[in-house]
Residue, then its C-alpha position, 0 to 999 in steps of 0.5 A: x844922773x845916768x844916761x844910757x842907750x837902748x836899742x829903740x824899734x818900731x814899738x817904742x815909737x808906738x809906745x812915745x805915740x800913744x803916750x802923747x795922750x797923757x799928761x807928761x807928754x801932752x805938753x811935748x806936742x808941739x815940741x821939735x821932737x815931735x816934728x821929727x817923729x815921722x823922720x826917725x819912724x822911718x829910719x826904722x825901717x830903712x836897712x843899715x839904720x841904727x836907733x836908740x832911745x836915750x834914758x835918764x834915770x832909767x826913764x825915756x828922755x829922747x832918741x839917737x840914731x845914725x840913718x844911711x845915706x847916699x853914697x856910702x854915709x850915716x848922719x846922726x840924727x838926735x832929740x831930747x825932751x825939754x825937761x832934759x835939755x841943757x843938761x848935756x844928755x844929748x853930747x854925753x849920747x852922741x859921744x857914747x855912741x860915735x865910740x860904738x860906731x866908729x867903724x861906720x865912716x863919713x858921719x855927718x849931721x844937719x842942723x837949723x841955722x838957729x839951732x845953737x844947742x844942737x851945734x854945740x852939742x856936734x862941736x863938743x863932739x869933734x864936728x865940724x861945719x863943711x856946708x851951710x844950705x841957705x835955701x834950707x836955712x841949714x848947716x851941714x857937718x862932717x864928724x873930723x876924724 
């Protein structure tokens, strides 16, 4: 299995987007990574953010960016299809990525309570828990340098 990164822009939201019409997708719908799609559109239009698209095999398997923060930060922010979950696609990413990007600084990472392949997946990239956010029902992690 080959995974790799390509740069990801406005057009290929668009492209994912009108691919919900058809069969493969469809079923994606009510999927976690919809639900963040209009949170990773915006980041492409924000300066100083950076976004990828995660490909398996040459084909689409989800999305990986760093987004910047108040006071001078980045937070990583990734999704996976299901299909491709529980394949380690999203550490090998992550890990693919943080080594292009060391140079940004503090990078930190929020994740739902419940959440426990997605914290696995920061653990295994040398994360660590700094905050929990109880109102939110979310964990806070800073990237251990």
């Amino acid at each position: 299995m080959k995974i790799e990164l390509r740069k990801f822009g406005f057009g290929d939201y668009l492209r994912i987007l009108f691919r919900t019409l058809n069969r493969e997708y469809s079923k994606e719908r009510e999927d976690t990574f919809f639900s963040y799609f209009p949170k990773g559109l915006k980041s492409v239009f924000q300066k100083d953010s950076y976004e990828f698209a995660i490909l398996v095999d040459g084909k689409f398997a989800g999305n990986i960016g760093f987004m910047k923060k108040p006071k001078e930060n980045y937070e990583v922010g990734y999704s996976v299809l299901k299909k491709y979950r529980g394949k380690s696609i999203a550490t090998s990413a992550l890990s693919n990525l943080l080594k292009d990007f060391e140079k940004l600084g503090k990078i930190t990472a929020v994740t739902d309570t419940e959440n426990k392949a997605s914290q696995k997946v920061l653990l295994n990239n040398n994360f660590k828990l700094t905050k929990q956010n109880k109102k939110k029902d979310e964990l806070i992690w800073e990237l251990a340098k």
